[in-house]
py3Dmol code that shows the C-alpha trace and the ligand (Angstrom):
import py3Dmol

protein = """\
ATOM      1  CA  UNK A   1      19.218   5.379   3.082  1.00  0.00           C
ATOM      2  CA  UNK A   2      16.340   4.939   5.087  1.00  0.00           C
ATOM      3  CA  UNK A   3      13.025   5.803   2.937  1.00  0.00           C
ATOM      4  CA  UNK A   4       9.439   8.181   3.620  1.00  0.00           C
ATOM      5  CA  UNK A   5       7.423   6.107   5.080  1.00  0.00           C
ATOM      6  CA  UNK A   6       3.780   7.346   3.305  1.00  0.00           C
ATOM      7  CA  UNK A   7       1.948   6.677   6.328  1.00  0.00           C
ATOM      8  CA  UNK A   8      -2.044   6.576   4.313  1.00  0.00           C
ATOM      9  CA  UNK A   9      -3.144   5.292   8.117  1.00  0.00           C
ATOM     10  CA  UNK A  10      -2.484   8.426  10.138  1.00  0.00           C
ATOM     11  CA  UNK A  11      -3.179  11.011   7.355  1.00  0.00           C
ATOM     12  CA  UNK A  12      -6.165   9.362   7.056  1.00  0.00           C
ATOM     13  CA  UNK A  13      -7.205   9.561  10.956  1.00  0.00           C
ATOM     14  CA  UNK A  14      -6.165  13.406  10.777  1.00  0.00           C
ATOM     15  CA  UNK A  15      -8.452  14.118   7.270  1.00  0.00           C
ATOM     16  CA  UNK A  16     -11.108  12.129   9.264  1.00  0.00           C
ATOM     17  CA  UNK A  17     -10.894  13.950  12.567  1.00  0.00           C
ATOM     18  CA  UNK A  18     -11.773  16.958  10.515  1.00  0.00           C
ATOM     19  CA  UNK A  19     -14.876  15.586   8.424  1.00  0.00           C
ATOM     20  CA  UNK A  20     -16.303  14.129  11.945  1.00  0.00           C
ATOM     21  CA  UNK A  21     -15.990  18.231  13.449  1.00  0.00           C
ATOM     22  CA  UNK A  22     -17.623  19.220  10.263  1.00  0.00           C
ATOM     23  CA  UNK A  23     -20.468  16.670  10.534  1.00  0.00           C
ATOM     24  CA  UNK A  24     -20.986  17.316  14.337  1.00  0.00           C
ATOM     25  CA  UNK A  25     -20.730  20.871  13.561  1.00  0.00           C
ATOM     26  CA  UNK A  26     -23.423  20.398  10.732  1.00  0.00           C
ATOM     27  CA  UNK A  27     -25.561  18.081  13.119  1.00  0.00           C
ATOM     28  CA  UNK A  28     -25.910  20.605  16.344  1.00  0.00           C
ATOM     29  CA  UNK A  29     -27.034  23.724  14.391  1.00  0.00           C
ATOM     30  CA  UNK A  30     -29.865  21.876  12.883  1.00  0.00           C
ATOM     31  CA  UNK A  31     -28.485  20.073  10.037  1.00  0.00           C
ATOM     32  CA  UNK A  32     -29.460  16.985   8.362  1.00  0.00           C
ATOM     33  CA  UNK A  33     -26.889  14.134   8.561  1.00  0.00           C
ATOM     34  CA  UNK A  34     -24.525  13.260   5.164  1.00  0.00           C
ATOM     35  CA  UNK A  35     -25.673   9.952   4.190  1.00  0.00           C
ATOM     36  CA  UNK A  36     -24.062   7.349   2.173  1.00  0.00           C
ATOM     37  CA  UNK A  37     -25.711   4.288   0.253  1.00  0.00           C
ATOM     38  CA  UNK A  38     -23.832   0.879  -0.214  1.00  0.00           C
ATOM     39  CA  UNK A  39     -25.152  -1.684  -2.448  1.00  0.00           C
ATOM     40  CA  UNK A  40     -23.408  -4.938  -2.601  1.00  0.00           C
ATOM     41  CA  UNK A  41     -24.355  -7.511  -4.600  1.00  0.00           C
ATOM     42  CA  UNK A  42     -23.433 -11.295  -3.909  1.00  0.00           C
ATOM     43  CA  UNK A  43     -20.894 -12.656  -0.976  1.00  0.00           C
ATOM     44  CA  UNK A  44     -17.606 -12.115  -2.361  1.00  0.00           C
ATOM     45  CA  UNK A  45     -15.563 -12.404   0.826  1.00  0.00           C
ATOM     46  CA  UNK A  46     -13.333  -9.753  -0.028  1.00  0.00           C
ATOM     47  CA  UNK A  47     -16.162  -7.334  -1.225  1.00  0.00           C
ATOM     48  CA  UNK A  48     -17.947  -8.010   2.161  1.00  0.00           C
ATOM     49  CA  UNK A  49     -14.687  -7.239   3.926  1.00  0.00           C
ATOM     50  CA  UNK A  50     -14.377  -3.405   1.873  1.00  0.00           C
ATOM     51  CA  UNK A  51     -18.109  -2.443   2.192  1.00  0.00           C
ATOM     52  CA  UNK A  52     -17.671  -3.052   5.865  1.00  0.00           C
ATOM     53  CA  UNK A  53     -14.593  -1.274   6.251  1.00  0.00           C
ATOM     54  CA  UNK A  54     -16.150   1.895   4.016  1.00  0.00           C
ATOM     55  CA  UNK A  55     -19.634   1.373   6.517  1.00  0.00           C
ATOM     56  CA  UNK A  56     -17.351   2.277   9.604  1.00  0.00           C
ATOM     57  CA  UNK A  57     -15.725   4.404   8.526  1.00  0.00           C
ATOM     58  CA  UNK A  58     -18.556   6.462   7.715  1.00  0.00           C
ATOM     59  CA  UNK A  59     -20.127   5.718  11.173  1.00  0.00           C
ATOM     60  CA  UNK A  60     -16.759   7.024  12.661  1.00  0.00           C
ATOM     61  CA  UNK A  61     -17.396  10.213  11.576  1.00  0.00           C
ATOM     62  CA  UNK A  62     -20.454  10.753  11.625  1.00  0.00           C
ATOM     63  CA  UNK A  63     -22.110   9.807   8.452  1.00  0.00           C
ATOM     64  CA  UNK A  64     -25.235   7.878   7.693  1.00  0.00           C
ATOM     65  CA  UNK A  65     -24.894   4.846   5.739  1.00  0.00           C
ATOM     66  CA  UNK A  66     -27.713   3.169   4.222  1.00  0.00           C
ATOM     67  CA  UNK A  67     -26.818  -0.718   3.074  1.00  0.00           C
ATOM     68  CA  UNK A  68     -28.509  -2.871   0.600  1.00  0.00           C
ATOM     69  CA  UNK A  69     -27.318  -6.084   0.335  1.00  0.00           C
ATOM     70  CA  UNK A  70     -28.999  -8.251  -2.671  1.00  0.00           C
ATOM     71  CA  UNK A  71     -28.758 -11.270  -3.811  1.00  0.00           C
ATOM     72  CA  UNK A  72     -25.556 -13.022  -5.940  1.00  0.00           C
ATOM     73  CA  UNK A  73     -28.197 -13.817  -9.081  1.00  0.00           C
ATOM     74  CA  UNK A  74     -29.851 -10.561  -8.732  1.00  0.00           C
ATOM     75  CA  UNK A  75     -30.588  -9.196 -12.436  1.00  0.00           C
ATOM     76  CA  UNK A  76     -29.616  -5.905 -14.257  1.00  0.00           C
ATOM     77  CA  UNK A  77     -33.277  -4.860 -14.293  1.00  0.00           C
ATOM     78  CA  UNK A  78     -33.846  -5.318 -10.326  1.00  0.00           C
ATOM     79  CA  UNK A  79     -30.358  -3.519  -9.260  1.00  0.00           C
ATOM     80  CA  UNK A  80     -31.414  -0.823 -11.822  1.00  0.00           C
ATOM     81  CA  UNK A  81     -34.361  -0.568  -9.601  1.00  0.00           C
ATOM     82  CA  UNK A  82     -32.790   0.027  -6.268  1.00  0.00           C
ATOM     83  CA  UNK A  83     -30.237   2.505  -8.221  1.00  0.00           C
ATOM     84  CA  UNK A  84     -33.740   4.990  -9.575  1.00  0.00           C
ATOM     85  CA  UNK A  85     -34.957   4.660  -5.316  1.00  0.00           C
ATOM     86  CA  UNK A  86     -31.688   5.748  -3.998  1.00  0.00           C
ATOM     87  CA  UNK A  87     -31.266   8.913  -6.753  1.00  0.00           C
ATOM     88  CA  UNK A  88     -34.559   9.521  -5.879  1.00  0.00           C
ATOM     89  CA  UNK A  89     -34.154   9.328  -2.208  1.00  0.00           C
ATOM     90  CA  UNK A  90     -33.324  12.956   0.031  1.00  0.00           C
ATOM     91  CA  UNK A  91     -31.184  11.534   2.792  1.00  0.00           C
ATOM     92  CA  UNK A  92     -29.077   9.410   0.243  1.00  0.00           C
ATOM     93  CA  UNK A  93     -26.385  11.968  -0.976  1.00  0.00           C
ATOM     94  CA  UNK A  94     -23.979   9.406  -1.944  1.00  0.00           C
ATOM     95  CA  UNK A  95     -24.193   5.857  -3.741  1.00  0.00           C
ATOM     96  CA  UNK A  96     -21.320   3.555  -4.240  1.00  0.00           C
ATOM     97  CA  UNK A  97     -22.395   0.138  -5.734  1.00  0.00           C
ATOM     98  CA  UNK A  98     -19.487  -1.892  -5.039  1.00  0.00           C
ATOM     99  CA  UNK A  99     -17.604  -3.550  -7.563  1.00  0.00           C
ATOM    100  CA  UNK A 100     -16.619  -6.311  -9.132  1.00  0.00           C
ATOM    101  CA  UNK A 101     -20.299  -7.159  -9.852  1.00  0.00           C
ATOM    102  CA  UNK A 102     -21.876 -10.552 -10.759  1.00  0.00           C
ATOM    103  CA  UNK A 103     -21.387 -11.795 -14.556  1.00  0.00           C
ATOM    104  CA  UNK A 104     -24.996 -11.516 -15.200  1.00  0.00           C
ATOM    105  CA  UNK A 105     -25.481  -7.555 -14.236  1.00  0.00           C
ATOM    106  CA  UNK A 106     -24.010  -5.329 -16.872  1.00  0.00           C
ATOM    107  CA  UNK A 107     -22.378  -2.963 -15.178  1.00  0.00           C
ATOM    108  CA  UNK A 108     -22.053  -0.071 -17.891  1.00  0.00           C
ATOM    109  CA  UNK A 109     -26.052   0.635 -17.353  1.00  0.00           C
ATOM    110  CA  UNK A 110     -25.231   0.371 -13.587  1.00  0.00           C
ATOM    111  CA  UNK A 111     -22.581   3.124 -13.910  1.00  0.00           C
ATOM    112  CA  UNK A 112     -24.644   5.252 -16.080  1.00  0.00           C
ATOM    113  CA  UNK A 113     -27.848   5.007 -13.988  1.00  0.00           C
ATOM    114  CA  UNK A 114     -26.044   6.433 -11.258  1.00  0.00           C
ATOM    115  CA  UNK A 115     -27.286   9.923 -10.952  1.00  0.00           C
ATOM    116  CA  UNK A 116     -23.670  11.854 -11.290  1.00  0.00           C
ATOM    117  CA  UNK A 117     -24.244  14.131  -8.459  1.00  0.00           C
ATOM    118  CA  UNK A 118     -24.512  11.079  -6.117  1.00  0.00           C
ATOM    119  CA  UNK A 119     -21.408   9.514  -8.103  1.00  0.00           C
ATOM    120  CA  UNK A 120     -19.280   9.670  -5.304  1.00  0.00           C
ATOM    121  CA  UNK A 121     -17.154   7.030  -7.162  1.00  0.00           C
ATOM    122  CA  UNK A 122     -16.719   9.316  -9.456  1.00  0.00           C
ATOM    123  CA  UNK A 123     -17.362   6.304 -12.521  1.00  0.00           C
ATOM    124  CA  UNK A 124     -20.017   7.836 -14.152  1.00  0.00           C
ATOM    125  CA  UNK A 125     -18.988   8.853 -17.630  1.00  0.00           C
ATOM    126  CA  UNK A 126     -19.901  13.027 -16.485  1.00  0.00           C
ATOM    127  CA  UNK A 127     -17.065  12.639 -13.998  1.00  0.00           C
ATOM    128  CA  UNK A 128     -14.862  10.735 -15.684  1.00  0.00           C
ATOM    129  CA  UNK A 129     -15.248  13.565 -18.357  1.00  0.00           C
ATOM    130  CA  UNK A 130     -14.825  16.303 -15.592  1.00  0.00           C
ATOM    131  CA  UNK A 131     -11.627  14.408 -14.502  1.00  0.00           C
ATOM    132  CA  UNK A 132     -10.413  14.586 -18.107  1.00  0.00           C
ATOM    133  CA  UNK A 133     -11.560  18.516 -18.570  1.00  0.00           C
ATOM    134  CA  UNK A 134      -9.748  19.319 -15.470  1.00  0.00           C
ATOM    135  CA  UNK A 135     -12.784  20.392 -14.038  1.00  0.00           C
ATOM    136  CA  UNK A 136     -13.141  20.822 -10.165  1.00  0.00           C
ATOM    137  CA  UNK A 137     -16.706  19.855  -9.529  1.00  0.00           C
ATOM    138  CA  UNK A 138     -16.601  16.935 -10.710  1.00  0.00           C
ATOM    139  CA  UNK A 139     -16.052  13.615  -8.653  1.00  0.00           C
ATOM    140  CA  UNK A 140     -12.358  11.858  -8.886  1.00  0.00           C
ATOM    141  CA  UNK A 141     -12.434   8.396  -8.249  1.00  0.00           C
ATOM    142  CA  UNK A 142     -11.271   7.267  -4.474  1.00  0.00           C
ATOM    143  CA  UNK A 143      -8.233   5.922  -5.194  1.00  0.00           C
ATOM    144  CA  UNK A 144      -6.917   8.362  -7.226  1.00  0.00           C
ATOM    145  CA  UNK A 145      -8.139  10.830  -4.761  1.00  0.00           C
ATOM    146  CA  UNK A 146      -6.232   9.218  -2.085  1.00  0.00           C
ATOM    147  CA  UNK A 147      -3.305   9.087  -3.415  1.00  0.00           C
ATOM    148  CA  UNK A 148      -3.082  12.487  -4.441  1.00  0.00           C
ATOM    149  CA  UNK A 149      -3.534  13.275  -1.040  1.00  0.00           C
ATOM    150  CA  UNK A 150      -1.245  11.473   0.083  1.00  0.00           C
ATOM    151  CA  UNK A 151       1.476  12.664  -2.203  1.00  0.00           C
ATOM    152  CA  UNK A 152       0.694  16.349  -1.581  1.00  0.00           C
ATOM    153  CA  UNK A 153       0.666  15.903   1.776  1.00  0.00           C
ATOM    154  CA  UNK A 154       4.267  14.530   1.939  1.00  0.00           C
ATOM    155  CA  UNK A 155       5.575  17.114  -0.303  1.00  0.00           C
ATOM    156  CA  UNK A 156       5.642  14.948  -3.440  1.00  0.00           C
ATOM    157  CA  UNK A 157       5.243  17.268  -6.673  1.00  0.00           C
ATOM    158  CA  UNK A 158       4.593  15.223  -9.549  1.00  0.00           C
ATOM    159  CA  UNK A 159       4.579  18.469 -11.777  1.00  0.00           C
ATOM    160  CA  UNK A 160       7.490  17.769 -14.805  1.00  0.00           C
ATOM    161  CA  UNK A 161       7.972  14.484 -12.982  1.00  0.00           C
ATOM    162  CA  UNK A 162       7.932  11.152 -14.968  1.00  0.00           C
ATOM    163  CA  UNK A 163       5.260   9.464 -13.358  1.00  0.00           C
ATOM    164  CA  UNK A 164       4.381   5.392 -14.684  1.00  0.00           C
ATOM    165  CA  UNK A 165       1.481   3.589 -13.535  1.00  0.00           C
ATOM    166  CA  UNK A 166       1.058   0.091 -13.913  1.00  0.00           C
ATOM    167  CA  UNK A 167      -2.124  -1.227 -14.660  1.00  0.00           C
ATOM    168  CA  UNK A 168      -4.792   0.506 -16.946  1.00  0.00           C
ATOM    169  CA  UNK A 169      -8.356  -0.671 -15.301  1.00  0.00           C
ATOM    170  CA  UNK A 170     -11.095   1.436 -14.699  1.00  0.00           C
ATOM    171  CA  UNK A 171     -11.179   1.834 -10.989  1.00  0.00           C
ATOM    172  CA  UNK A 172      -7.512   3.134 -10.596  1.00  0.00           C
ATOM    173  CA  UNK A 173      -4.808   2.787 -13.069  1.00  0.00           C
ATOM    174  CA  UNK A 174      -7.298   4.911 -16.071  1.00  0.00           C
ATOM    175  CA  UNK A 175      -8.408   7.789 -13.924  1.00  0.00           C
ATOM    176  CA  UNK A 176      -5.511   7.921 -11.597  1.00  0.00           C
ATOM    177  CA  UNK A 177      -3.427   8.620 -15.604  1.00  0.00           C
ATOM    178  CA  UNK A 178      -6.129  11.103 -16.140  1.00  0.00           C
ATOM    179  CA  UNK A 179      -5.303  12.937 -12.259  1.00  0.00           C
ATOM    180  CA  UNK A 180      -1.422  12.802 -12.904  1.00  0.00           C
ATOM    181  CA  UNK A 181      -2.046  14.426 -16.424  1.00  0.00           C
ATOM    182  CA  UNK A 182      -3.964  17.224 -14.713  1.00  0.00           C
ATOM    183  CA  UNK A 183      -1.268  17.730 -12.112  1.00  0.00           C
ATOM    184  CA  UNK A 184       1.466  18.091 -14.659  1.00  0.00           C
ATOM    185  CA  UNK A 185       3.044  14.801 -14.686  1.00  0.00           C
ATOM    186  CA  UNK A 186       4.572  12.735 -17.528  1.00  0.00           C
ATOM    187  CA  UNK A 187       2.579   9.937 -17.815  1.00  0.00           C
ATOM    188  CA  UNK A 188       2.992   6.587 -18.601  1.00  0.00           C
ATOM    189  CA  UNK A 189       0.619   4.193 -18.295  1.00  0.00           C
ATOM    190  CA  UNK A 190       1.829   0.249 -18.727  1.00  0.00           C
ATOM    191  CA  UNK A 191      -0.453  -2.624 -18.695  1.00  0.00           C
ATOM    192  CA  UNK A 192      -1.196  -6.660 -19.261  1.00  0.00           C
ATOM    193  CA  UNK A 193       0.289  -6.043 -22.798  1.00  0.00           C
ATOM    194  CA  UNK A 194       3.579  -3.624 -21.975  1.00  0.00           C
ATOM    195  CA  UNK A 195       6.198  -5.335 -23.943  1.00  0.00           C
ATOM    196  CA  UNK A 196       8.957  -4.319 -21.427  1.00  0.00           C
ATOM    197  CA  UNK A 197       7.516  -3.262 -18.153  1.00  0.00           C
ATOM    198  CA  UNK A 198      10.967  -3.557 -16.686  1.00  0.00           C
ATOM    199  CA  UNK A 199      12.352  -0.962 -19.551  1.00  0.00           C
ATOM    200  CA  UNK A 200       9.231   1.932 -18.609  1.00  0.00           C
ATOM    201  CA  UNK A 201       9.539   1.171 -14.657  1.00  0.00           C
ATOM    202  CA  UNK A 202      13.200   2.224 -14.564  1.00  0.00           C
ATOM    203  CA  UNK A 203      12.748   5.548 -16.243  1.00  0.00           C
ATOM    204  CA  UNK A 204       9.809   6.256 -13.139  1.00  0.00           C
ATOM    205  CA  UNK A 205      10.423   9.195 -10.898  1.00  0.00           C
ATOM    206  CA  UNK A 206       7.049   8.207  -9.354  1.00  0.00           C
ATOM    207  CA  UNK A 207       6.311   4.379  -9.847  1.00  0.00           C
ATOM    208  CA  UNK A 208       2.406   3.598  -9.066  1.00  0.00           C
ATOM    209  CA  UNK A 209       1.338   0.046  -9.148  1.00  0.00           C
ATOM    210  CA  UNK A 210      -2.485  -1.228  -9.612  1.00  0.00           C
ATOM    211  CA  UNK A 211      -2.395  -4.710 -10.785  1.00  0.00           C
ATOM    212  CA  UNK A 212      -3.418  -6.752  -7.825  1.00  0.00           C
ATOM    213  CA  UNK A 213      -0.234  -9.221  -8.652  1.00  0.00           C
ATOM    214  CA  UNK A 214       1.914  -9.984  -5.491  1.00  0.00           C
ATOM    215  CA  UNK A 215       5.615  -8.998  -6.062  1.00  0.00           C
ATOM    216  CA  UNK A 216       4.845  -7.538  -9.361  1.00  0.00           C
ATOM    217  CA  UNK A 217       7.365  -5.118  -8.406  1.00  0.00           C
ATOM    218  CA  UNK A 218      10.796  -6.096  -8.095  1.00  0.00           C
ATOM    219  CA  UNK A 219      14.145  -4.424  -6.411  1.00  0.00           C
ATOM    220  CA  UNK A 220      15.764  -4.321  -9.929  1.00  0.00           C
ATOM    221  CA  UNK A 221      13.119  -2.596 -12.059  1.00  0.00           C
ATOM    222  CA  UNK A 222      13.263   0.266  -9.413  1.00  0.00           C
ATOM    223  CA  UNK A 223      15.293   3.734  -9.770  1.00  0.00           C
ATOM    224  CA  UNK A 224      17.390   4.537  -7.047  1.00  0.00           C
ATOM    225  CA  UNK A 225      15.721   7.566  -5.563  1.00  0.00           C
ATOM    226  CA  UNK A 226      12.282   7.148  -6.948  1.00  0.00           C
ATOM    227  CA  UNK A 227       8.887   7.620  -5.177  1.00  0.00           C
ATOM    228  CA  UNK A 228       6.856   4.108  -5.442  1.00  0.00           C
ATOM    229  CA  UNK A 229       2.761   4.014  -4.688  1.00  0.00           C
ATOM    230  CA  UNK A 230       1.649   0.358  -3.907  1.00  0.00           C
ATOM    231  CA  UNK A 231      -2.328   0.043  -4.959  1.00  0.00           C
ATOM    232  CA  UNK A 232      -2.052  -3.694  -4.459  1.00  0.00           C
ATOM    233  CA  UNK A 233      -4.224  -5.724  -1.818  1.00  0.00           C
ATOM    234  CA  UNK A 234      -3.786  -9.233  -2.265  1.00  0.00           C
ATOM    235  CA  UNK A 235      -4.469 -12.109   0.430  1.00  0.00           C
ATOM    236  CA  UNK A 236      -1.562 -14.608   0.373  1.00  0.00           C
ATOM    237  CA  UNK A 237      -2.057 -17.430   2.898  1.00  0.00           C
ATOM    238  CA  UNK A 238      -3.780 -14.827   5.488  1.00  0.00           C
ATOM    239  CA  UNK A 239      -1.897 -11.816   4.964  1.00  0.00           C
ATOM    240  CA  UNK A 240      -2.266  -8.543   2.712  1.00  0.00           C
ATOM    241  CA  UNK A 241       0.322  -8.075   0.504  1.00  0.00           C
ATOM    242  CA  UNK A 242       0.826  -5.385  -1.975  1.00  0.00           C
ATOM    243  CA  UNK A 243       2.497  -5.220  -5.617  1.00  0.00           C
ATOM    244  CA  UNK A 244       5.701  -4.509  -4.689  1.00  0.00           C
ATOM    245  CA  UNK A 245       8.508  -6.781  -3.167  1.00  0.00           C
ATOM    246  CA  UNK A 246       8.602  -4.213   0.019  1.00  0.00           C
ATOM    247  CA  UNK A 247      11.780  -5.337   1.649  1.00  0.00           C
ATOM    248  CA  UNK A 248      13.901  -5.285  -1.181  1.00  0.00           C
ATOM    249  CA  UNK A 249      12.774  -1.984  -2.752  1.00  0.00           C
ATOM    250  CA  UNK A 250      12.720  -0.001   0.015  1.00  0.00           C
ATOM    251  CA  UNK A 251      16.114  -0.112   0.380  1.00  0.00           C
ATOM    252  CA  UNK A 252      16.533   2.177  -2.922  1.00  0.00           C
ATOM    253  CA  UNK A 253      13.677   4.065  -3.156  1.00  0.00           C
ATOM    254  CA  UNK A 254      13.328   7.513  -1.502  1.00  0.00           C
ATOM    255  CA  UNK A 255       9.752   7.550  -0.142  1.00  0.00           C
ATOM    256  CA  UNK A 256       6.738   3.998  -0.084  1.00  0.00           C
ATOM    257  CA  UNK A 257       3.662   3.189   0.883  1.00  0.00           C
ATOM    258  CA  UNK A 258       3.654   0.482   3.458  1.00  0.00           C
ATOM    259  CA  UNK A 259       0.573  -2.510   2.525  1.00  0.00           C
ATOM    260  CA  UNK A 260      -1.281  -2.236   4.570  1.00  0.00           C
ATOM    261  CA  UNK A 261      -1.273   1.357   5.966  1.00  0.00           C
ATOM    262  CA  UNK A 262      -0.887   3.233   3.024  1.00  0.00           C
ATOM    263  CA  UNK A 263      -3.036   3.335   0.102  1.00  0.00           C
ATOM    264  CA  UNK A 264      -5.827   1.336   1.363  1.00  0.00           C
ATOM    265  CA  UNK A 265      -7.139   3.658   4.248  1.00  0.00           C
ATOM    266  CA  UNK A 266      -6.526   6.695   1.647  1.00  0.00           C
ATOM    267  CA  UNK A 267      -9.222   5.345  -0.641  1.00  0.00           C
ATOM    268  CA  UNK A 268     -11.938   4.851   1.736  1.00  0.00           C
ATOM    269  CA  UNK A 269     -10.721   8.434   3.141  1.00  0.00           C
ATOM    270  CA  UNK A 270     -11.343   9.645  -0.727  1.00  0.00           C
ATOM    271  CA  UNK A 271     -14.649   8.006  -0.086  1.00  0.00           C
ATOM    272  CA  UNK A 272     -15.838   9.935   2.839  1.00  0.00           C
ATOM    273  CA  UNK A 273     -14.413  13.467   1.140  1.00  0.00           C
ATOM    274  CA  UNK A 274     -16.588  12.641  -1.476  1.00  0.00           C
ATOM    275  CA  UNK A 275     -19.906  12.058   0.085  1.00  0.00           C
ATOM    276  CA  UNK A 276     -19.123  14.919   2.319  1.00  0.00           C
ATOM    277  CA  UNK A 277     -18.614  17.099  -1.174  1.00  0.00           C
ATOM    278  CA  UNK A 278     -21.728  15.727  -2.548  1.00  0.00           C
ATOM    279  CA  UNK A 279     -23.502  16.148   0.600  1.00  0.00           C
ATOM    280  CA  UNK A 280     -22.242  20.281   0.894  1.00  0.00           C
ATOM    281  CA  UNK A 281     -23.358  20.451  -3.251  1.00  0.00           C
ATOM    282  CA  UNK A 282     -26.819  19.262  -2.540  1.00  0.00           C
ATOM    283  CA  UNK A 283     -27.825  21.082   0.394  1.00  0.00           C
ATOM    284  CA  UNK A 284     -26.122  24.484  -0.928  1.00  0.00           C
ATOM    285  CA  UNK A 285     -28.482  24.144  -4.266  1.00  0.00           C
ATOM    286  CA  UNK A 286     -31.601  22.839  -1.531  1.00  0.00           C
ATOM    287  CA  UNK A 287     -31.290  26.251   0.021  1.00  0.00           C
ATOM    288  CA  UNK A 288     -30.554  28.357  -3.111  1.00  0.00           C
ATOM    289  CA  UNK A 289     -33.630  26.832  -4.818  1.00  0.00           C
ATOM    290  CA  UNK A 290     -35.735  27.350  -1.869  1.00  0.00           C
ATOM    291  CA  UNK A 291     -34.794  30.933  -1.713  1.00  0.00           C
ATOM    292  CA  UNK A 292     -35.967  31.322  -5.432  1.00  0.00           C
ATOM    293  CA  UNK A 293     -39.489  33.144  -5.771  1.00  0.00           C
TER     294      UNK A 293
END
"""
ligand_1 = """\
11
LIG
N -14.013 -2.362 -5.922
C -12.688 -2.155 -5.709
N -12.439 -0.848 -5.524
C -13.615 -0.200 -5.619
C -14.001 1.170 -5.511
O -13.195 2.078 -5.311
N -15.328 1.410 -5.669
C -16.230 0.434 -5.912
N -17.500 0.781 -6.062
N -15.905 -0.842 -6.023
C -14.604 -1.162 -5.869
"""
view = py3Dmol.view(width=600, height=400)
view.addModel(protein, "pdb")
view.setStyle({"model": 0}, {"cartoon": {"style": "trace"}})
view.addModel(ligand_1, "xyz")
view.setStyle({"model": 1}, {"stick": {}})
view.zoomTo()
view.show()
């Protein structure tokens, strides 16, 4: 049997195509230009590689990015700094401080000095709250965004389905529990300390992996039939490799993501729907306000 490809590269070019008609649309009728801030801090090779991807793609369609790049031993106080300018700031209605951050910046008062209607991360504690109320306005992490996407868009239902993640961190595996939970899903959520991975991975109608560990994943802790996500980028001697041993599984499963091509583009897709929503929030409460009295 011959499984889905989920192809996260060309839904993502079609979801694109229709931001870049909204911006242009936006832009000749008088319209201000979405705009995006990056801050990276340090020269981590594979954050550089990310924040330029995420630039482009904004450019691509049409939105205005705005990067700050700062030093590796820049402190707390400083990056707390350039956080209060860019909430401050009109044109910035997005700000994504990319992470993993240096050891010497604590990154909780990062998150929280984010102002949450520029959280277009959606790791602020407000919209990690509105992702576990259910509630709409709120801003759902990238990842988890994508892939919900994704799945809807190929006719996966999770509703009553058993869905297991593996991997509990912050970025994906946590909210991307929270996002199955709302959609109806059974959720399980393994991690570093599962006592049989192998044992909750076989019962998975939906398998989604976000550990970052190379052939994590293997052909026999699959369920014939089942639907498997692969969050995993990983450079092994040049190439990008995913969680999952792809050639063996995907002769079982019923639908995959391909690494690259399938997750990856989703998330910095998630990433341009969610400046765009911030972006349509903050000039829709600009003109109410103005019309008040
Ligand atoms: N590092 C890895 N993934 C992400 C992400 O989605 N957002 C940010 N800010 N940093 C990341």
């Amino acid at each position: 049997m011959k499984p889905l490809i989920l192809d996260g590269k060309t839904l993502s070019q079609k979801i694109r195509e229709e931001l870049k008609a909204e911006v242009e649309s936006i832009v000749s009728s008088g319209g201000r230009r979405p705009g995006l801030a990056v801050v990276l801090v340090g020269d981590d090779p594979a954050s550089e590689v990310y924040v330029k991807n995420k630039i482009n793609a904004c450019k691509r369609v049409g939105i205005e990015s705005f990067f700050y790049k700062l030093e590796r031993s820049t402190l707390t106080e400083e990056l707390l700094e350039v956080i209060a300018e860019l909430n401050a700031r009109e044109e910035v209605d997005g700000i994504l401080v990319q992470l993993p951050l240096p050891s010497q910046i604590d990154q909780r008062e990062v998150i929280l000095a984010i102002s949450p209607e520029k959280d277009v991360d959606g790791f602020h504690p407000e919209n990690m709250g509105k992702l576990v109320a259910s509630m709409e306005d709120g801003f759902i992490p990238c990842t988890p965004l994508g892939i919900d996407l994704l799945l809807s868009h190929y006719g996966i239902d999770v509703k009553g389905k058993d869905v297991v993640i593996v991997g509990a961190g912050f970025i994906v595996g946590r909210p991307l529990s929270l996002l199955m939970l709302w959609r109806d899903a059974t959720v399980t959520v393994c991690h570093i300390h599962t006592k049989d991975l192998k044992k909750h991975t076989l019962g998975a109608d939906i398998l989604i992996s976000a550990t970052g560990v190379p052939g994590l994943i293997k052909s026999d802790m699959v369920r014939e039939g089942a639907v498997v996500v692969d969050v995993g980028i990983t450079k092994v001697d040049g190439r990008i490799v995913g969680d999952v041993d792809f050639e063996a599984v995907k002769e079982k499963v019923s639908a995959i993501t391909p690494v690259p091509g399938g997750v990856g583009p989703m998330t910095v897709t998630g990433l341009l729907m969610n400046t765009m929503k911030a972006y349509r929030r903050r000039t829709r409460s600009h003109s109410t306000s103005m019309m008040k009295p």
